[in-house]
N, C-alpha and C positions, 0 to 999 in steps of 0.2 A: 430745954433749949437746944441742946447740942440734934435729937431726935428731931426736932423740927427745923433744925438747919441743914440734915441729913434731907428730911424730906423735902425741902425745898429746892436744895440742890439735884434728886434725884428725880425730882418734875421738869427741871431745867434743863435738864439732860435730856429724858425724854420728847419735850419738846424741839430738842435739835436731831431729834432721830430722822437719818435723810431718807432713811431705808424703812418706811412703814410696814408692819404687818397688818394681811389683810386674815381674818380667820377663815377658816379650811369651810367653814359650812357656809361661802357666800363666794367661792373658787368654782366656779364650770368647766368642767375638761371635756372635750370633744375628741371623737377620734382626728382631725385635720390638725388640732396643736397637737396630738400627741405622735404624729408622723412628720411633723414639720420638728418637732423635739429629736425626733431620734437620726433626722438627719443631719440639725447641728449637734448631735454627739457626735456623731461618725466623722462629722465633717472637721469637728475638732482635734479628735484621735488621729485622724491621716497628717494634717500639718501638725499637730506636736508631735507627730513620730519623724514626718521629715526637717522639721524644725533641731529635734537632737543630734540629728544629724550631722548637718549644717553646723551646729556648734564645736562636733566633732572635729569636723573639716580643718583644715588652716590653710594659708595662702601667705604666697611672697611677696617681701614691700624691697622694695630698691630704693637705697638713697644712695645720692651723690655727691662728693665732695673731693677736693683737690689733694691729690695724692703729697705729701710733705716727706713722705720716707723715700730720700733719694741717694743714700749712701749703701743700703742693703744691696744684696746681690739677689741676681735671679735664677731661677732653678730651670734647667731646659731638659725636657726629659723625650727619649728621643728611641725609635724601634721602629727603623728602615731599613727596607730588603732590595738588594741593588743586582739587577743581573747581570754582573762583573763577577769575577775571583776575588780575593779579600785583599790580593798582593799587590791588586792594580788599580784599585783608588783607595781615598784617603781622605777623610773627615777635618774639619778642623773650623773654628768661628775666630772671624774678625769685627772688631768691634768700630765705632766711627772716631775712634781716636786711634784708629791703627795699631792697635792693641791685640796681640795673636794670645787668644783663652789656649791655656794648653787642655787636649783633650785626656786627660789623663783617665777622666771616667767615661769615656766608649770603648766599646770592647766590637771586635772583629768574629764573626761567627761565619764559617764554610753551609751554608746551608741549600735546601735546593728550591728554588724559583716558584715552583708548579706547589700548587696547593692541594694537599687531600680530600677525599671526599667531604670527609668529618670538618675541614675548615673551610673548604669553598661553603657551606652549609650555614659556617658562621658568618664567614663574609658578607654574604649575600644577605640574611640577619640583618647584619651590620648597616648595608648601604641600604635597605629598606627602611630602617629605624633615621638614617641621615636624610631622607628624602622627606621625611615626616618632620623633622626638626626644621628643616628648610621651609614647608609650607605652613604648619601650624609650630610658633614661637612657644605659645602655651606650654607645649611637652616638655621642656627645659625648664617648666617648673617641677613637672611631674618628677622630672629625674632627679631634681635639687633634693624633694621631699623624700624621696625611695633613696637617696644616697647609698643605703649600705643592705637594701635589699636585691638592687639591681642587677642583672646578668654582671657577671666580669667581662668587664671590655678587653682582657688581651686576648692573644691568638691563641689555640689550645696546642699545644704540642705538635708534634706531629707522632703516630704510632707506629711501632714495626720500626725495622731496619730500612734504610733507606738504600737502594739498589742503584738508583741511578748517581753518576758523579755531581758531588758538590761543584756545580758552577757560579752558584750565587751568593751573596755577604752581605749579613745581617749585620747592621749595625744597632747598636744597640747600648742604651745606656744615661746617663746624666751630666750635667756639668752647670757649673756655675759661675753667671757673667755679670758685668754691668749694667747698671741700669739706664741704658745707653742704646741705640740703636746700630743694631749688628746685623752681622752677614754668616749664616751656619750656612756650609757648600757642602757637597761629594762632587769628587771630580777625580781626574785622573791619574797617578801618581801618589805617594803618601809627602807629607807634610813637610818642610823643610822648616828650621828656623835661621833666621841670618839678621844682622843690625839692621836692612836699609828695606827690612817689610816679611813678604812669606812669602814662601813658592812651594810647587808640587812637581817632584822628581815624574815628569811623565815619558823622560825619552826613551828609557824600556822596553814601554808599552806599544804594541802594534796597533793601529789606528784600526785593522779590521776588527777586535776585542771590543773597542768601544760599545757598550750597550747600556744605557743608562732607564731602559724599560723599571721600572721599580714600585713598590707598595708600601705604603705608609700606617704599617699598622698603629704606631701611635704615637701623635705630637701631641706636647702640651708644656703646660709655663706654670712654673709653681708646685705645690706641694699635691702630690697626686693624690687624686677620690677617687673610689673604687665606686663603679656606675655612672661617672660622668662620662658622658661623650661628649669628644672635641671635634672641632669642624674637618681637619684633617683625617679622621680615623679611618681609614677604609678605604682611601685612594688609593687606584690604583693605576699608572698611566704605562703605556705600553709602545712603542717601538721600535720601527726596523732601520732604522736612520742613525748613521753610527756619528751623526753631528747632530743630537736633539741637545735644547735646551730648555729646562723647567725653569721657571723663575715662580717661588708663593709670595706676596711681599703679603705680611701681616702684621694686624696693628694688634699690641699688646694691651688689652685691663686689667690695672690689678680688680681683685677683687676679695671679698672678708662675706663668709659663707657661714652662717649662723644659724643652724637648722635643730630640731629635736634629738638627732643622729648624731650630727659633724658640727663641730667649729673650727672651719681652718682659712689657712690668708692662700689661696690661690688667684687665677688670671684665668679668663677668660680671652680669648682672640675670634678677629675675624679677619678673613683672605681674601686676595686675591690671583688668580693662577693666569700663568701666561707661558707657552712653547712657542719655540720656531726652530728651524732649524740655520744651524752658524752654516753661511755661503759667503764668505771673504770677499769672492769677484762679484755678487749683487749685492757689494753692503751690508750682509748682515754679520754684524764682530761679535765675537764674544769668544768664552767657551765652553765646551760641550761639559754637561755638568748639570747637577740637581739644586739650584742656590735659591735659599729661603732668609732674605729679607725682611727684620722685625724691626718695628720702632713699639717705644711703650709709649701710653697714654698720659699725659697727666690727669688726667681724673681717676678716682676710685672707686669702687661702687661695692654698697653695701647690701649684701641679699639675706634676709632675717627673717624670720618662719613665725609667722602673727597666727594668734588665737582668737577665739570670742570670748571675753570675761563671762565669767557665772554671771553677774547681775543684768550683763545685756542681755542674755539667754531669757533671764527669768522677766525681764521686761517684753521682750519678744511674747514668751510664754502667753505670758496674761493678754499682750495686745490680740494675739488670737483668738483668747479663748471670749474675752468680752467683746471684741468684733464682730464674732461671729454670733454671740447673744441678743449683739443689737439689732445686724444684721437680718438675723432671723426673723426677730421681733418687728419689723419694720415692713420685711414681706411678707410674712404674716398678717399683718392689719391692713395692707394693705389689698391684700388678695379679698381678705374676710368684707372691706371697706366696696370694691370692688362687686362683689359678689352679691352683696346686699343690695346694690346700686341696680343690678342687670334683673335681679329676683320682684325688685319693687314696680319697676318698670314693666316686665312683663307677667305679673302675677304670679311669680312661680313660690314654691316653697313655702316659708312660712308667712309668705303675703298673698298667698291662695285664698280665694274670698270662700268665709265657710259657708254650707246648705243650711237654711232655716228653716226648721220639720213647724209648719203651723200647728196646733190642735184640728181637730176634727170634729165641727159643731153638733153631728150626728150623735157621738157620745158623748154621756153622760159624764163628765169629769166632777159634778161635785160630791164632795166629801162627807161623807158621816159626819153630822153633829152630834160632836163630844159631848156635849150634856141635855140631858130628854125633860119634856118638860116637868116632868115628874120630880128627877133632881131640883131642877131651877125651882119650882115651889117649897120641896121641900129648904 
């Protein structure tokens, strides 16, 4: 019983076989399947190679969501070169509660204006790579994913001894402020504190000194990544106008950087730049000075480094390789479909009418008889 429930069950089975075999001795290969065969191999082989590819790859997903962490402080990280002395201006952020940040972490450097060969080199580097970020967005993913491959974005040193006088003052350094919209200046004089706001000791200072020509080699908000480039990097703004004034006003995103490389909570900004020059008697007030205006964002944005799961891979995989089986298969029959159509029509190939050789009445085509009479009696 059991042997014929086996066999019944294994006929049933059979029966739902979706995939018939057909036997090898009733298979006709031609050479046109077997060239139509070898191109969907190849043609297989080329997208599964650029398909692992593709798998390999990864890409940035953005989300967004409303910033709640509003007690933390923010990091402002700062490396401006001012062509002034270091004695005769003076750094310092006010915030919009009239709240003067002490700058305790900028530091004052004598250094000299004119860039070396080996850093105009980088420079230039530099603002070609900004010009790029500016028309194609994209590369700002590139960079995201390269984090900790990327050139270093500071200035290289300068080599040698330096011959000519230090006229110029590197400012340079960090500090940390409110999450609040502020005002970080360079202007004339160094810093004063007093109850009823801030000021800058500028009476010193001879007004023909004034030169607030200056280079930005690096702003940025949050916790520094080594290969990011910020929109500021690399500016560089130049005058002869001993009353210019710069204004950047820049809006601050936080943002939470989630890559293969780096997980860190930084900001992202974008600017605005504006000069003129301060003229009193046509209205224009103000004063002569570098002032970079931020407000933060309340939104946050999340930038996260997405993969392709194995099983999509291997769904992909198969979609190819049975695509391009059916695919084939389908131009194939149809070409063969085709072909037959155009052969019938105009006699050709195997619908060639064949010659019919008649006999020839002239001879003799019959046969010897098998048995003479001589058998047959006997």
């Amino acid at each position: 019983m059991r042997r014929l429930y086996r066999k019944k069950a294994l006929s049933l089975v059979k029966e739902l076989d979706a995939f018939p075999k057909v036997p090898e001795s009733y298979v006709e290969t031609t050479a046109t399947g077997g060239t139509v065969s070898l191109i969907a191999f190849a043609a297989m082989a080329l997208l599964a190679f650029f398909e692992f590819f593709v798998y390999r790859d990864t890409w940035m997903k953005y989300e967004y969501e409303v910033d709640k962490d509003f007690s933390s402080k923010l990091r402002i990280n700062i490396d401006i070169t001012v062509a002034m002395k270091c004695q005769h201006v003076g750094a310092d952020i006010l915030d919009l509660a009239e709240t003067m940040i002490t700058s305790n972490g900028i530091q004052y450097e004598p250094v000299i204006f004119e860039l070396t060969p080996q850093q105009k080199l980088w420079h230039r580097t530099l603002l070609l790579i900004q010009n790029r970020l500016r028309e194609e967005h994209s590369l700002q993913e590139v960079l995201y994913k390269s984090v900790l491959k990327g050139a270093p974005t500071a200035l290289p040193p300068r080599e040698g001894t330096a011959s000519e006088p230090l006229s110029a003052c590197r400012i340079h350094g960090h500090v940390y402020v409110n999450k609040v919209a502020g005002n970080f200046h360079i202007t004339v004089g160094k810093p004063i504190h007093h109850p009823r706001g801030h000021a800058h000791i500028a009476a010193f200072v001879s007004h023909d000194t004034y030169n607030f020509s200056h280079r930005i080699d690096h702003l940025s908000f949050g916790e520094e990544i080594p290969g990011i480039i910020n929109p500021l990097d690399g500016t560089e703004k130049i005058t002869s106008n001993h009353n210019e004034m710069f204004q950047y006003f820049i809006t601050v995103v936080p943002t939470k950087l989630h890559t293969s490389k780096v997980s860190a909570d930084t900001h992202q900004f974008s600017v605005t730049e504006r000069e003129r020059v301060i003229n009193h008697a046509a209205g224009s007030h103000g004063v002569s000075g570098i002032f970079m205006k931020y407000d933060t964002s309340s939104l946050m944005v999340t930038v996260s480094e997405q993969h392709m799961p194995l099983w999509q891979f291997l769904v992909r995989l198969c979609g190819i390789i049975g695509g391009i089986f059916s695919t084939t298969g389908m131009i194939h029959g149809f070409v063969g479909f085709c072909f037959d159509i155009v052969c019938c029509r105009f006699k050709l190939g195997p619908y060639k009418p064949r010659e019919v050789v008649l006999p020839d009445p002239h001879v003799n085509n019959c046969a010897a008889p098998l048995l003479t009479d001589n058998h047959v009696q006997e």
